[in-house]
C-alpha positions in Angstrom: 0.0 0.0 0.0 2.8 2.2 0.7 4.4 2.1 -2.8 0.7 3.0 -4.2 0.5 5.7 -2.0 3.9 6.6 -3.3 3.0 6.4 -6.9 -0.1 8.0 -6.8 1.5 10.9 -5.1 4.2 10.5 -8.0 1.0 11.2 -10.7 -0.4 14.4 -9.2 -0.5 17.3 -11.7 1.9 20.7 -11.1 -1.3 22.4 -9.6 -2.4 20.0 -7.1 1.6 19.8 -6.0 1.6 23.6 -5.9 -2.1 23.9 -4.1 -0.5 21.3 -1.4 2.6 23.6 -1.1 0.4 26.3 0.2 -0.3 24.4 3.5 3.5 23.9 4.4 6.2 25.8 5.9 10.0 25.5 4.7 11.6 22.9 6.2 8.4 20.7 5.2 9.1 21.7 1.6 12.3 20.9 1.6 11.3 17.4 2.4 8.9 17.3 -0.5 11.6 17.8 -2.8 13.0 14.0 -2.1 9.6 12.5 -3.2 9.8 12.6 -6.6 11.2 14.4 -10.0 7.7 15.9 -10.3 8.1 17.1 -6.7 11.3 18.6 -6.7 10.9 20.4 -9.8 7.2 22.1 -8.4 8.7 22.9 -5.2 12.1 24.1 -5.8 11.5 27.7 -7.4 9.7 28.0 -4.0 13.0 27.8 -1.9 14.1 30.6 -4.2 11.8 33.2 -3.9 14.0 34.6 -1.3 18.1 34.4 -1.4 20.5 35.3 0.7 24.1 35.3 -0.6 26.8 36.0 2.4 30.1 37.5 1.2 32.2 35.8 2.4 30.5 32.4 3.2 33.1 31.5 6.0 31.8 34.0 8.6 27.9 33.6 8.0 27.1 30.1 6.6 28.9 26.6 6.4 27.8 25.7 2.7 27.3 28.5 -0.4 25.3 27.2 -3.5 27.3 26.7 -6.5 27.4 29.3 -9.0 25.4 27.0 -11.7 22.6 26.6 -9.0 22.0 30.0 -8.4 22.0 30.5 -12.4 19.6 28.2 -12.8 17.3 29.3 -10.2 17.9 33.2 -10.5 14.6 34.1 -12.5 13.0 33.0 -9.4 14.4 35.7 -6.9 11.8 37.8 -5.8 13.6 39.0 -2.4 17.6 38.8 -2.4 19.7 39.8 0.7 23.5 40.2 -0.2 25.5 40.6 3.2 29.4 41.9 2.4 31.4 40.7 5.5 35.7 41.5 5.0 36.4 41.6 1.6 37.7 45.0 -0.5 34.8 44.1 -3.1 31.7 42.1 -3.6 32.3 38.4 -4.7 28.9 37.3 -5.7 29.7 35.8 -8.9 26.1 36.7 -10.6 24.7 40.0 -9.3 27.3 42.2 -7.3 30.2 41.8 -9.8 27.8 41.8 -13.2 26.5 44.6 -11.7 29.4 46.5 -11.0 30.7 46.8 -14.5 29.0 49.7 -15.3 30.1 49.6 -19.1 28.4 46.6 -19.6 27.2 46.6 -23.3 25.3 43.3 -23.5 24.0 41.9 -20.4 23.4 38.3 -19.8 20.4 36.6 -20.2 20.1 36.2 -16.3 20.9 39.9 -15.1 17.5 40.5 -17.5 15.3 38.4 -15.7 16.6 39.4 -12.6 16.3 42.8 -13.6 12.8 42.1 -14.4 11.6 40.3 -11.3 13.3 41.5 -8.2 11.2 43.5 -6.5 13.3 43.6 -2.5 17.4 44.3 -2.5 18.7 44.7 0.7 22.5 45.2 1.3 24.1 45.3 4.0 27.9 46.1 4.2 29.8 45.4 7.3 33.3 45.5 8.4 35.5 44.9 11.4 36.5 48.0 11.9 35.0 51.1 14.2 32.2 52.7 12.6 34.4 55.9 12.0 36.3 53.5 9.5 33.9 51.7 7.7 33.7 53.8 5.1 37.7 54.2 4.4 37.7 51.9 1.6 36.4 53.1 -1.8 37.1 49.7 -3.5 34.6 48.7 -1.3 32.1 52.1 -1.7 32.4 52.0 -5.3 31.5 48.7 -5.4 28.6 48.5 -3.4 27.1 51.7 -6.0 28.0 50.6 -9.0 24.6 48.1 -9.1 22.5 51.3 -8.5 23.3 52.1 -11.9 22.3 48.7 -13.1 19.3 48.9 -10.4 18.0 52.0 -12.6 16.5 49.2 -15.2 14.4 46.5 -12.1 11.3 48.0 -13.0 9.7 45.6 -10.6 11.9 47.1 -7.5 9.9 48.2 -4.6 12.5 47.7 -1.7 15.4 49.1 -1.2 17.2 48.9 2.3 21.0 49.9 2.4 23.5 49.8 5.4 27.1 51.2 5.9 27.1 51.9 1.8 28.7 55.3 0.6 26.9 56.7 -2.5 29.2 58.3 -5.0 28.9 61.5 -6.7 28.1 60.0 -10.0 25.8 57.8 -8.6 23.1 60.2 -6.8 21.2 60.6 -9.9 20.1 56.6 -10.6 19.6 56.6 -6.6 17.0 59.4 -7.5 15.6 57.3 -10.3 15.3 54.2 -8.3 13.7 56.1 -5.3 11.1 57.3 -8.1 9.6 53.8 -7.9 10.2 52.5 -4.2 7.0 51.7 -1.6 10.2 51.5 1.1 13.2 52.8 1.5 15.6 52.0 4.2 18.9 54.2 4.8 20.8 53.2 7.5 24.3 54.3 8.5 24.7 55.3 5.1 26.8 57.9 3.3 26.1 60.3 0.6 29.9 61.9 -1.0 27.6 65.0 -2.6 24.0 65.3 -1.8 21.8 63.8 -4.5 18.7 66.4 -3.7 21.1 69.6 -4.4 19.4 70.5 -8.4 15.8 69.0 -7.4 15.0 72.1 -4.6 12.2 74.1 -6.3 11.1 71.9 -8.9 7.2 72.1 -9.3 5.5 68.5 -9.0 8.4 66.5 -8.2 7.8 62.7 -8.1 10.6 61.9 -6.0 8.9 59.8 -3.3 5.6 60.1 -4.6 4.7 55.8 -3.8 7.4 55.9 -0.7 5.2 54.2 2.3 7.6 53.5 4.7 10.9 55.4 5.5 13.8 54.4 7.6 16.5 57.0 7.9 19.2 55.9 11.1 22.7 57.3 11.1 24.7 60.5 11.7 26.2 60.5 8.5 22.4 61.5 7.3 23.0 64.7 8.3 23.1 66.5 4.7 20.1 64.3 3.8 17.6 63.9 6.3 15.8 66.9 6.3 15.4 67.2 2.4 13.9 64.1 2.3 11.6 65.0 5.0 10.8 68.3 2.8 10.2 66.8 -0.8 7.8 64.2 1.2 5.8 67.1 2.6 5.7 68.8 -1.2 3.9 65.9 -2.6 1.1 67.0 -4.2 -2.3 66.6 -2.6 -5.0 64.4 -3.8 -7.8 66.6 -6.1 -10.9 67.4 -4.1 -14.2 66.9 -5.5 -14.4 70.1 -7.1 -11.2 69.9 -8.5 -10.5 69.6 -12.4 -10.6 66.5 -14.2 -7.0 66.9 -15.1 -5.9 67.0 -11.6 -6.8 63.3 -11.3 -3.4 62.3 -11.8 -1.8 63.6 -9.0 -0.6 61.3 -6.2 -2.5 59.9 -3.2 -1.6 61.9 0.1 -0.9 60.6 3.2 0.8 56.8 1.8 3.7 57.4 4.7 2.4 54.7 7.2 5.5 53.4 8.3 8.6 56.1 9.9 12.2 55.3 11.3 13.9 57.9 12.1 16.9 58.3 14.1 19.5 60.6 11.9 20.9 63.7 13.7 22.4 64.6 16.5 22.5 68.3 16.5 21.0 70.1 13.7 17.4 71.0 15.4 16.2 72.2 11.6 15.8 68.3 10.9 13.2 68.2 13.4 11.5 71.1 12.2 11.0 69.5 9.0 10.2 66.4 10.4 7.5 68.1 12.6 5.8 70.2 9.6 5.8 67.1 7.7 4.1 65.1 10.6 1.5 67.4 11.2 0.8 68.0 7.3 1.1 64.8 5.5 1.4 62.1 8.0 -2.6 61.7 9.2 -2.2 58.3 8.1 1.1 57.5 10.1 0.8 54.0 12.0 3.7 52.8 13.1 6.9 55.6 14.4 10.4 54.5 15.7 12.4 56.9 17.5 14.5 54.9 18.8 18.3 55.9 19.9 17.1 59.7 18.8 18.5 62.3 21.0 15.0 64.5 20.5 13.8 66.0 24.0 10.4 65.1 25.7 9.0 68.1 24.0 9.8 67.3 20.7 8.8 64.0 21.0 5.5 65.1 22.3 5.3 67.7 19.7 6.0 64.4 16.9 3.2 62.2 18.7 0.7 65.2 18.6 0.6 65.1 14.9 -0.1 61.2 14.6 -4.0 60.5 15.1 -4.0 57.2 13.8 -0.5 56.0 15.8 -1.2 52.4 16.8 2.9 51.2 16.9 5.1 53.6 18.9 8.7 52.7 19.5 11.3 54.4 21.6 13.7 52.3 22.7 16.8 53.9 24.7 15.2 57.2 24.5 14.4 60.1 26.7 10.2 59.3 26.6 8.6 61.4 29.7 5.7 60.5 31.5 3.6 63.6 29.5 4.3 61.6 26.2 2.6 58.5 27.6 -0.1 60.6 28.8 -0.4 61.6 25.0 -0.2 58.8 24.1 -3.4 57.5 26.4 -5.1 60.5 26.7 -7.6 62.9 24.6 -7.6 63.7 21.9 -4.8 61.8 20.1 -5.1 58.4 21.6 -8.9 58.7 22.0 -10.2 59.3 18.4 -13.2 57.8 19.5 -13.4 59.3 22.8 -13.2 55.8 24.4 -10.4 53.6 24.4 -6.6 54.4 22.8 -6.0 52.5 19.2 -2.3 51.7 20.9 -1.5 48.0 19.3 2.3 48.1 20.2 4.8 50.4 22.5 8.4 49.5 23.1 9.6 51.0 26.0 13.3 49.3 26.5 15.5 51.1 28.3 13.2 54.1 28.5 12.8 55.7 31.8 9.5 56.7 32.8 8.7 58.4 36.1 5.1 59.0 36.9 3.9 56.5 34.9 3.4 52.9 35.8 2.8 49.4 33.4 -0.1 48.6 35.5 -2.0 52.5 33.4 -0.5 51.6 30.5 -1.7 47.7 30.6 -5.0 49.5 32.1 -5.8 52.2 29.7 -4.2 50.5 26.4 -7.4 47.7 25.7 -6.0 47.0 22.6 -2.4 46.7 23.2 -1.1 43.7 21.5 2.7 44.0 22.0 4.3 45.5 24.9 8.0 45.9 26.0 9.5 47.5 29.2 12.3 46.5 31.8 13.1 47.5 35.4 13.3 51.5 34.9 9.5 51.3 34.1 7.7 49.9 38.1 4.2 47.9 38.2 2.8 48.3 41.3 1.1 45.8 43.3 -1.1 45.4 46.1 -0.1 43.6 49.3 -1.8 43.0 52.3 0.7 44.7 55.7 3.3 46.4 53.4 3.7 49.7 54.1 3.7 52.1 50.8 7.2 53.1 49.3 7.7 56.7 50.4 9.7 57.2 47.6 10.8 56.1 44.1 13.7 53.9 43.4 14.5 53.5 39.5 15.5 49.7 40.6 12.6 49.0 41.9 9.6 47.8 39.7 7.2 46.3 42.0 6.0 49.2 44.5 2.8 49.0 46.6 0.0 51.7 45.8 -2.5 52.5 48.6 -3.0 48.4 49.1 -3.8 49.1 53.0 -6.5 51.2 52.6 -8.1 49.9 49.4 -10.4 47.5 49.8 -9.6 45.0 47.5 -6.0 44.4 49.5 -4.4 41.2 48.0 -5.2 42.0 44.5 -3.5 43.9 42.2 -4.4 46.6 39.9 -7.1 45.8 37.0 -5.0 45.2 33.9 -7.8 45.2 30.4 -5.9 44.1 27.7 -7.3 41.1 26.4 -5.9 41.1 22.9 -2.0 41.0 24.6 0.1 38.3 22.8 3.7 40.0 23.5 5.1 41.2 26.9 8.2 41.9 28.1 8.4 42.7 31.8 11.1 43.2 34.4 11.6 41.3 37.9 14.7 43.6 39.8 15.8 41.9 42.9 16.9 45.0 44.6 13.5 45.9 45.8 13.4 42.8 48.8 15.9 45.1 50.1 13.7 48.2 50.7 9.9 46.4 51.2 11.6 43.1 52.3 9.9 41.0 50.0 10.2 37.3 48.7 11.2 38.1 45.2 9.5 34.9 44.1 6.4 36.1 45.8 6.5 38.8 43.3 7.0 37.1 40.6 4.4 34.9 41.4 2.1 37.6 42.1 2.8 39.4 38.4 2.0 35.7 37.2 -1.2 36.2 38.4 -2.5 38.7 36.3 -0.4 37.4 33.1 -2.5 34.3 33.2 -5.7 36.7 32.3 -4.0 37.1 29.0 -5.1 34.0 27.1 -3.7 35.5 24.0 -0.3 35.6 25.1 2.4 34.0 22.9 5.6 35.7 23.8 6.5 36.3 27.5 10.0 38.0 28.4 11.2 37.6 32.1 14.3 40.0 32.8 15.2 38.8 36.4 18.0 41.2 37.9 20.6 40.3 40.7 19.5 40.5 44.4 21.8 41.9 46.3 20.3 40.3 49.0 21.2 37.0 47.6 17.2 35.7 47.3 16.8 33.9 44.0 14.0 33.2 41.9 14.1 29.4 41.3 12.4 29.0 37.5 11.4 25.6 38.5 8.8 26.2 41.3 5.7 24.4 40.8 4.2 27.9 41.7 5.7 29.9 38.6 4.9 26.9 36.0 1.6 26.2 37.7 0.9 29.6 36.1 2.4 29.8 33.2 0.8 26.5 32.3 -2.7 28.7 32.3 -1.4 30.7 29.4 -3.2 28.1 26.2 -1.1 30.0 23.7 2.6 30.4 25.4 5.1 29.3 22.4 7.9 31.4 23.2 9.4 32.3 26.9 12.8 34.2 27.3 14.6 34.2 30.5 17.0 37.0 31.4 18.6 35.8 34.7 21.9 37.4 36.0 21.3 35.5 39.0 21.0 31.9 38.3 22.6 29.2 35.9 20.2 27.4 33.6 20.4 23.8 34.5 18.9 20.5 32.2 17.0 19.9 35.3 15.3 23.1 35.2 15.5 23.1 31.5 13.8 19.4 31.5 10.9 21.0 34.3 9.8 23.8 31.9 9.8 21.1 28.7 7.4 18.7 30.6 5.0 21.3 32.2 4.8 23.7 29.4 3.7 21.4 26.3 2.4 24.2 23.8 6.7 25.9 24.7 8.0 25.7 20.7 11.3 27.9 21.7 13.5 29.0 24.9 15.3 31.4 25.4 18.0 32.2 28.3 21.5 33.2 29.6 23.7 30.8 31.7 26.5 33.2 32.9 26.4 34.2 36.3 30.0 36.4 37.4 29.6 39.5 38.8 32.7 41.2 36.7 30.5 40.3 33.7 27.2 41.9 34.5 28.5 45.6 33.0 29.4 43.7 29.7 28.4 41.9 26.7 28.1 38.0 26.8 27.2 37.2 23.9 26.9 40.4 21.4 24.7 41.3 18.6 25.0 44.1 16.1 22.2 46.6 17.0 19.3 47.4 14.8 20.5 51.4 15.0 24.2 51.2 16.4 27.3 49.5 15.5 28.6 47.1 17.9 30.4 47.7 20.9 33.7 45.6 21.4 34.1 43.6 24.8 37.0 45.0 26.5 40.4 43.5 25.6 42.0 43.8 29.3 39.7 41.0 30.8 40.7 37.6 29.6 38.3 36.0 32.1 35.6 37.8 30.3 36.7 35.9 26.9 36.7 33.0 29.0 33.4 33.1 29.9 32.0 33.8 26.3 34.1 30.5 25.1 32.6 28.1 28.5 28.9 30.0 28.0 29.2 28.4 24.5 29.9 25.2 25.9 27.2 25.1 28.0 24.8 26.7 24.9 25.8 23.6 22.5 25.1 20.9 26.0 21.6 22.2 26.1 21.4 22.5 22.4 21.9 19.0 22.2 19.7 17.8 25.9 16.7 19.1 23.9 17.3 17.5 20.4 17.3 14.5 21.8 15.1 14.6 24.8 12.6 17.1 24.0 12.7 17.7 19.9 9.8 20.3 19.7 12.0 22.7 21.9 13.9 24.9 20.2 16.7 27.5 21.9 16.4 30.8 20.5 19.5 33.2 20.6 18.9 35.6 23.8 21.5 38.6 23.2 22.2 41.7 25.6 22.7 45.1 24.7 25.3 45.5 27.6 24.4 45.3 31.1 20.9 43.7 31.4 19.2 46.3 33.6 21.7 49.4 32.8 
């Protein structure tokens, strides 16, 4: 029966194979190719849809497709991601180095079709050098620029994201071109020799931008940039009224921005300006805004927020966000458009300081927050019977009592309404058993209780900080998974603990009692000379990467034993518990800095 099973499967048209396809993830599809011929040749221009080519293989990826493969699969590349690591210049043997001979008279058969069907580029050039440096090498600059001549002719282009590439002189004019036709564009870190924008300032009806949707603009080096782009989006045309003249019907939509980044200067105040007129002209529509690592003051960032109506993602990680911006934020008229509830979906709050405002108003006032981030600067408060409320407030301290004698209702703690919740990140600090004497696992227990209402939960972030009092939170209490057990749709948990190792036998608790866990995170170092320094590093999103410091050879030798550890567990839950995954769990620098 099996080998008629197998033949009949064998027999099924291109459309059934391709309908079947639908219903399957990657790695499943991947599988599929081993059935048959018939199978492998349906399913492969699948894998191919998007390609990533690292350069060079040896610091990214163990095995590189041959040359002939990724000719013979190129007119399927939809979405390609080229990632330069060391070298001078580029040594993709199909795109980066046919597209950097700029006097190319007849191009191949294959730089056509891709030219015809790639619709995403992003390329990212790194070095190993300081982030002053990066940009030293020309080889490398002219390089990376050469394809945006060759880019001028992907009509199908809608994506662009660059990072660490210098734009030459001669090259600012097919960047204007290819920006002509882009839905996103994505400048980060990036340099411009001569600004491209210099002969386009009062031209009438400019479509520079005109389809742009989302922006990203992150870097310094944006300075001479930043704030023409800001102005040539705010002097897009308007859409015709109703009385307006049938000819006018060709001008653009307004309002397409839904999506801003920005994070580009550090002194010039006129960027902001710009950025301000065009948020309260042309930016009604605005969803989604990332401040993050900015150096704008409370007030300007108030001032941005003010001219958002529709804001429902708001991220500001590592920046100066005061407690009046939050009230914005939650409060009339801008987060109330209909006078009820805020339309707040997501807010990212990492490494933000917030006095005066607590998670417990956020979490309160925010019904339809769906993703929420915050550490130990920003407190919850809870309730206890016979503690005494804090006098004061400690910027450690993220569980402080709030009028729990008098109130009624002592033993609970405050109404959280966010039903809808499926990401949270929230901080456990240690320091406060100190000042209110607490059992830290009590607290944490206690938080649990309220994180159980959100049955829509799927990502939960723990950040447990030291105790100077030496009381630990032991992961492995029947009372912590008891709880997290209640949440239907946990697949994720991540565990920052500077406290306590993570053991197989705690590992092994959490895999038995938590069967709907698909992926763990967590640390396992615990030194105190490490806590003010990377463990395992990460390039961030918006700034380059800080080295570890070369004077502490323990350090090093903690980075080589927590990879010893990281590879034991790796291997514990392959073959003990096989639908557990580890995910990567990388630190900033200090945990709770």
């Amino acid at each position: 029966m099996t080998n008629d099973m197998h033949d009949s499967s064998s027999r099924l048209p291109v459309e059934i194979i391709l309908i079947i396809s639908q219903h399957l993830d990657r790695t499943n599809i991947i599988k599929c190719l081993l059935i048959n011929r018939d199978w492998h040749d349906a399913l492969e221009p699948l894998l191919w849809d998007e390609f990533t080519w690292h350069d060079p293989p040896s610091i990214y990826s163990t095995t590189t497709p041959p040359a002939s493969l990724i000719q013979k699969n190129v007119s399927y590349i939809r979405t390609l991601h080229l990632r330069n690591g060391c070298q001078p210049a580029p040594a993709c043997p199909l795109w980066l180095t046919t597209l950097s001979v700029t006097d190319y008279v007849n191009p191949s058969a294959e730089l056509m079709i891709i030219q015809q069907n790639l619709g995403t580029l992003q390329y990212y050039a790194f070095a190993r050098t300081q982030p002053q440096d990066r940009y030293s090498n020309k080889t490398q600059a002219h390089a990376a620029c050469a394809g945006l001549k060759a880019l001028v002719n992907c009509h199908a282009l809608r994506t662009l994201r660059l990072r660490f590439v210098r734009v030459a002189d001669e090259d600012g004019d097919a960047f204007l071109q290819i920006c002509e036709r882009l839905e996103w564009l994505s400048l980060v870190h990036c340099q411009f020799e001569k600004d491209p924008l210099r002969d386009r300032c009062g031209e009438s009806q400019d479509p520079f931008l005109h389809r742009l949707k989302r922006l990203v603009v992150v870097g310094h080096e944006m300075s001479s940039l930043d704030k023409k782009l800001f102005l040539f989006l705010a002097a897009r045309p308007l859409a015709p009224s109703s009385s307006s003249s049938p000819s006018a019907t060709t001008v653009s939509k307004p309002d397409l921005i839904h999506d801003l980044t920005w994070s580009a200067d550090k002194d010039q105040l006129e960027n902001f300006y710009s950025i301000v007129s065009f948020l309260s002209t042309r930016c009604s529509h605005l969803t989604r805004l990332d401040i993050s690592w900015s150096t704008l003051t409370d007030i300007q960032i108030a001032t941005v927020i003010g001219g958002t109506p529709m804001l429902t993602s708001f991220i500001a990680e590592e920046t100066k966000v005061s407690h009046n911006t939050i009230e914005i934020l939650l409060g009339s008229p801008r987060g109330k458009p209909d006078g009820l509830t805020p339309i707040l979906e997501e807010l990212n709050l990492k490494g933000c300081l917030v006095r005066g405002v607590s998670v417990d108003q956020i979490l309160r006032e925010c019904t339809r927050l769906r993703r929420f981030w915050t550490n130990t600067k920003t407190h919850v408060k809870i309730i206890l019977t016979g503690m005494a409320e804090l006098s004061r407030f400690y910027p450690e301290i993220d569980f402080m009592t709030a009028e729990g004698i008098q109130d009624s209702s002592a033993g609970s703690l405050v109404k959280w309404n966010c039903p809808d919740l499926q990401e949270l990140e929230i901080g456990i600090c240690g320091m406060y058993a100190i000042k209110t004497r607490m059992d830290p696992q009590l607290a944490l227990v206690r938080v649990l209780d309220k994180i159980v209402e959100f049955k829509q939960l799927e990502v939960l972030t723990l950040k447990i900080a030291p105790n100077a009092a030496g009381v630990f939170v032991d992961l492995s209490n029947i009372a912590i998974l008891r709880r997290l057990k209640l949440l239907p749709k946990l697949r994720e948990l991540i565990i920052h603990d500077q406290q306590n190792f993570m053991t197989k036998g705690v590992l092994k608790t959490i895999a038995e009692t938590l069967p709907t866990l698909e992926r763990i995170g967590f640390t396992v170092l615990n030194h105190s000379h490490t806590n003010h320094y990377e463990t395992m590093q990460v390039a961030s999103p918006l700034v380059p990467v800080v080295p570890l410091p070369q004077n502490s050879m323990v350090l090093q030798d903690n980075i080589g034993h927590a990879a010893q550890i990281y590879i034991a567990m790796d291997k514990y839950l392959k073959t003990n518990h096989p639908r557990l995954k580890r995910i990567p769990v990388f630190r900033k620098t200090c945990l709770f800095d």
